[in-house]
C-alpha positions, -999 to 999 in steps of 0.1 A, spaced: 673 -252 -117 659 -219 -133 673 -182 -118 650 -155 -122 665 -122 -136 654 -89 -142 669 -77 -176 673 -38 -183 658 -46 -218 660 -11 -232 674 26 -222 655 51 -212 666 81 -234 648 116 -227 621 96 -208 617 87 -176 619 50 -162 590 25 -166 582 -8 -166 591 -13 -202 620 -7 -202 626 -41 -179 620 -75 -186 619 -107 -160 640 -135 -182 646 -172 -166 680 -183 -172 701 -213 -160 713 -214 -121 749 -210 -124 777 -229 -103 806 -216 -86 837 -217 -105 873 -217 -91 876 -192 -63 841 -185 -67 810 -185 -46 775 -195 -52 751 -168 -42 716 -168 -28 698 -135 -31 675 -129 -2 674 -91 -3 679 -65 -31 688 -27 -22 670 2 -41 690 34 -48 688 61 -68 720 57 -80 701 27 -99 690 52 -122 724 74 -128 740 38 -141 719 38 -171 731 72 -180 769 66 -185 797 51 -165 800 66 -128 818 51 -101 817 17 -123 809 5 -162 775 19 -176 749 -3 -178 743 -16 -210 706 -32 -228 702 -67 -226 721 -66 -192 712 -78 -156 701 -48 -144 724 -40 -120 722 -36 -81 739 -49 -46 719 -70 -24 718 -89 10 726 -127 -3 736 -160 17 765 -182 5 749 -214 -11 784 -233 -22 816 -220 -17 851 -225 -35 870 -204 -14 884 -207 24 871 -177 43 834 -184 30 808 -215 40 776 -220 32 751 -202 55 773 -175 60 755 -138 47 775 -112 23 769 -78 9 776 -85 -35 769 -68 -63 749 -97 -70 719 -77 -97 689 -79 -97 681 -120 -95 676 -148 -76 710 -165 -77 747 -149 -84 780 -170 -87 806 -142 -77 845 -143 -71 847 -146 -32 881 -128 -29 866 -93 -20 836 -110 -3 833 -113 36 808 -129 61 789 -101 77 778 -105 114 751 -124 129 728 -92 135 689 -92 138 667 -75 121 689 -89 91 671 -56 67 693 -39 94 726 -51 73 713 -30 41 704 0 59 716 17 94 746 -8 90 749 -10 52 751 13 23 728 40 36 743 40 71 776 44 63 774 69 35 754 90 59 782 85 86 812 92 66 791 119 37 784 141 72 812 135 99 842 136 73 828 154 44 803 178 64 823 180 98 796 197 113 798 210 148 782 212 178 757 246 178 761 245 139 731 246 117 728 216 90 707 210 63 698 175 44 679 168 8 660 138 3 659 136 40 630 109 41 650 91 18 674 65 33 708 84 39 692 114 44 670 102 73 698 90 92 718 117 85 697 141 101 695 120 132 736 122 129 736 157 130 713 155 161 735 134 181 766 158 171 743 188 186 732 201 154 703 225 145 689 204 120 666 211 90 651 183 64 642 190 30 615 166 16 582 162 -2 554 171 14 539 183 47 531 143 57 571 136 53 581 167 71 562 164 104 572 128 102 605 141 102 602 164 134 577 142 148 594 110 147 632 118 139 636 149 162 648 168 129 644 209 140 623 219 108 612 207 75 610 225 41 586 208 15 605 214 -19 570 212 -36 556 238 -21 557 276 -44 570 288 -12 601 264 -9 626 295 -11 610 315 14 603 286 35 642 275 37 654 313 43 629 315 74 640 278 84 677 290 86 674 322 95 714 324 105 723 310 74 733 268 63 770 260 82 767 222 63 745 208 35 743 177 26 732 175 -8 714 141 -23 695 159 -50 719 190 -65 693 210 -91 671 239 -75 671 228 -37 710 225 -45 704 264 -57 686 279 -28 709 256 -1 737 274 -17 722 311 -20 719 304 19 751 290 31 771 312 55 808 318 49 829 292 52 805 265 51 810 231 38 785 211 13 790 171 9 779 160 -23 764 130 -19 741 124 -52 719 144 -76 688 123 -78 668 154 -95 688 149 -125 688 112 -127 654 104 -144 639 124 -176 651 154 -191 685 170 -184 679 205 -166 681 237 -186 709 251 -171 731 243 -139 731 257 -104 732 298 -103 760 310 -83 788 283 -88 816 292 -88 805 331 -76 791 319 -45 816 292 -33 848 319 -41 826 348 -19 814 328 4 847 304 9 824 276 8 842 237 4 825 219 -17 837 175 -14 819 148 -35 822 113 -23 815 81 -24 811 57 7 839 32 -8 867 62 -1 864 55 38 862 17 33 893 13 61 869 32 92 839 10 83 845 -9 119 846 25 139 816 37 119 793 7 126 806 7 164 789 38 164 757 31 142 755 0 169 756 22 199 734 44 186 706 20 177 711 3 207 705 36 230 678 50 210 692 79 197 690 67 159 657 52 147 656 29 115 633 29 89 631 9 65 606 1 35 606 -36 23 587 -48 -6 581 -84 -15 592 -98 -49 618 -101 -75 595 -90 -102 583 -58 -85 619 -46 -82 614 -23 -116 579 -8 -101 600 -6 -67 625 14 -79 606 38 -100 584 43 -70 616 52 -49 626 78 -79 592 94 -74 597 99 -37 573 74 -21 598 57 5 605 66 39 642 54 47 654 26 30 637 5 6 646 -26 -5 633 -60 -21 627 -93 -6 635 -117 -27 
């Protein structure tokens, strides 16, 4: 039995990401081996941390050519060799990008039976928690306080403007376009939108947060990084979260003005993160996600595409800004 793959069959260098630089391959459906499990991938999350593996190692090894190109996904346990796993059961891997994955299933557990199962990679996955613990233990933003968001159409970003909400925030997005900021207010209940693209993006923030930015939470660093940081008040915190304006093409020509003038003036605190760090509060976390689903007071979106072989177009797509909340790839 054949396992489709998508292979990262080249680097991009100064360019940015394209379908070239893929290739879909169709190599042998591997068995589980001692202690192992035998994966079935159903669902493929897009990020854009996708795109910062290729640049070096991060968090884990850099991705190298030749390679299946990298990614976590929603996958169902087809044979198991270890006792806390059976078949049927659903797991969050690091399974790539491909149709079957034969893992070690020491780290892996059964997620629960929750419906829709999309639900698992966003509001109650990756995205969810990172908005959770990036905002409430990073940003630890309170009630009356004004808040701020990049990429807030994006996945984490949507939900955690919605967080901020539901802690009594002032809340303002930062996206692309008009359409994705009225959806924003409109749909979300965010306070205001800023639209990055716009000549007037500077002015436009200022007269958004006219007392000043208490937390930003920063998915983007570059210019919006720049004028979120001109703005903050004193004291106020920023969670680094990701810098997907530096991710694809060129590197910038110079860093973020003000750093380290403005955080020293300004006392600002400054705390990068990754969602892993708060792995031991992932049960209080999704209590809460759950509640707030449940009552309405968080909305999901998500933005599934079908196919294993659009996955490359998928995630350049995402890099461009075409997704509202979280997109993923049904397998």
């Amino acid at each position: 039995m054949t396992n489709r793959q998508i292979v990262l069959d080249r680097l991009p260098q100064s360019d940015r990401l394209a379908p070239e630089h893929f290739a879909l391959s169709a190599g042998e459906r591997p068995a589980a081996g001692e202690g192992e499990v035998l994966l079935k991938t159903r669902y493929i999350s897009l990020d854009a941390a996708n795109r910062a593996w290729m640049q070096g190692a991060t968090y884990r090894a850099a991705l190298a050519p030749g390679q299946v190109m990298a990614g976590g996904g929603l996958a169902e346990v087809v044979e198991s060799r270890v006792p806390h796993l059976k078949p049927g059961d659903m797991v969050f891997a690091d399974t790539g990008w491909q149709e079957y994955a034969a893992l070690p299933g020491k780290h892996l557990k059964a997620l629960p039976d929750l419906k829709p199962e999309t639900h698992l990679l966003s509001v109650y996955g990756v995205a969810g928690l990172t908005a959770y613990f990036g905002l409430l233990e990073c940003g630890q933003p309170k009630a009356g306080e004004t808040v701020v968001v990049s990429a807030a159409a994006g996945s984490v970003g949507s939900i955690v403007g919605q967080i901020a909400r539901i802690k009594g925030c002032r809340v303002v997005g930062v996206a692309g376009g008009a359409e994705k900021g009225q959806w924003l207010v409109d749909e979300l209940g965010f306070d205001a939108a800023v639209d990055y693209k716009s000549p007037e993006f500077k002015r436009q923030l200022r007269a958004a947060v006219p007392d000043g930015i208490d937390v930003y939470f920063d998915n983007t660093g570059g210019d919006i990084f720049e004028a979120c940081l001109f703005a903050m008040r004193n004291h106020g915190r920023i969670a680094c979260c990701g810098a997907v304006s530096q991710y694809d093409g060129a590197a910038p020509p110079h860093g973020p003005r003000g750093v380290p003038g403005l955080i020293v003036t300004k006392r600002l605190t400054l705390r990068g993160f990754v969602v892993m760090d708060f792995a031991e509060q992932n049960d209080r976390a999704l209590a809460d996600l759950q509640s707030w689903v449940a009552s309405g007071q968080l909305k999901v979106q998500e933005d599934v595409i079908d196919g294993l072989e659009n996955l490359p177009k998928a995630l350049i797509g995402l890099l461009a800004g075409e997704n509202r909340g979280k997109r993923m790839v049904r397998v």
